[in-house]
C-alpha positions as CSV (number, residue, x, y, z in Angstrom):
1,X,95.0,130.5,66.9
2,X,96.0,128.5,70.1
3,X,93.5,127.4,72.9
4,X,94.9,125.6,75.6
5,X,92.2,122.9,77.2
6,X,91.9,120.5,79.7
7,X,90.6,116.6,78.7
8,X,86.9,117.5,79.7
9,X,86.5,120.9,77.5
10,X,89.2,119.2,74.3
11,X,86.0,118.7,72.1
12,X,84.8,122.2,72.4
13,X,88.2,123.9,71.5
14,X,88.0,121.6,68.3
15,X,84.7,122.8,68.0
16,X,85.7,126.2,67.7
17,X,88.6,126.2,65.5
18,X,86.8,124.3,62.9
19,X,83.4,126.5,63.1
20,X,85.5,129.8,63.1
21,X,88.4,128.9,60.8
22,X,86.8,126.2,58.9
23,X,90.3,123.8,58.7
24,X,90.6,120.6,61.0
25,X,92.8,121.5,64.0
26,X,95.9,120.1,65.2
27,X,95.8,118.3,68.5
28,X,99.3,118.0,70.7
29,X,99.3,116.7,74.1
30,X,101.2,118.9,76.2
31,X,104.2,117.9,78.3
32,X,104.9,117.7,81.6
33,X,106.9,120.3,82.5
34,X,104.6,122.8,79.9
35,X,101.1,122.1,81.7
36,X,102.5,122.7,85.1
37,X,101.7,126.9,84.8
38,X,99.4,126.6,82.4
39,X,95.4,126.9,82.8
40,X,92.5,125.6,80.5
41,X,90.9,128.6,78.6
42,X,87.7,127.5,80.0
43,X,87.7,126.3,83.2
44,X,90.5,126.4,85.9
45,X,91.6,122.8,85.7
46,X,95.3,122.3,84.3
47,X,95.7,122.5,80.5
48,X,96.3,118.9,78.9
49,X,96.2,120.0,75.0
50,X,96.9,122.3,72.8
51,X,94.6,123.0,70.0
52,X,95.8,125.2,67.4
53,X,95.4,125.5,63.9
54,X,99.0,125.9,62.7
């Protein structure tokens, strides 16, 4: 599981991936040329993080 968030909505996707698949989350800031195209799942400011379980 991958959710791709902004710096405002970083909490929640951590949030999610421990209540859903109870395991702590790894946390990778995005680079430059990656969070150009992409979109935070939950709003429509450019994604910063990726939050992902694996």
């Amino acid at each position: 599981m991958k959710i791709y968030c902004c710096e405002e909505h970083v909490e929640l996707a951590i949030d999610i991936i421990v209540d859903e698949l109870e395991t702590f989350p790894q946390l990778t800031q995005m680079e430059d040329e990656q969070n150009l195209s992409t979109a935070c799942e939950y709003c429509r400011n450019t994604a910063i993080y990726v939050v992902a379980n694996k």
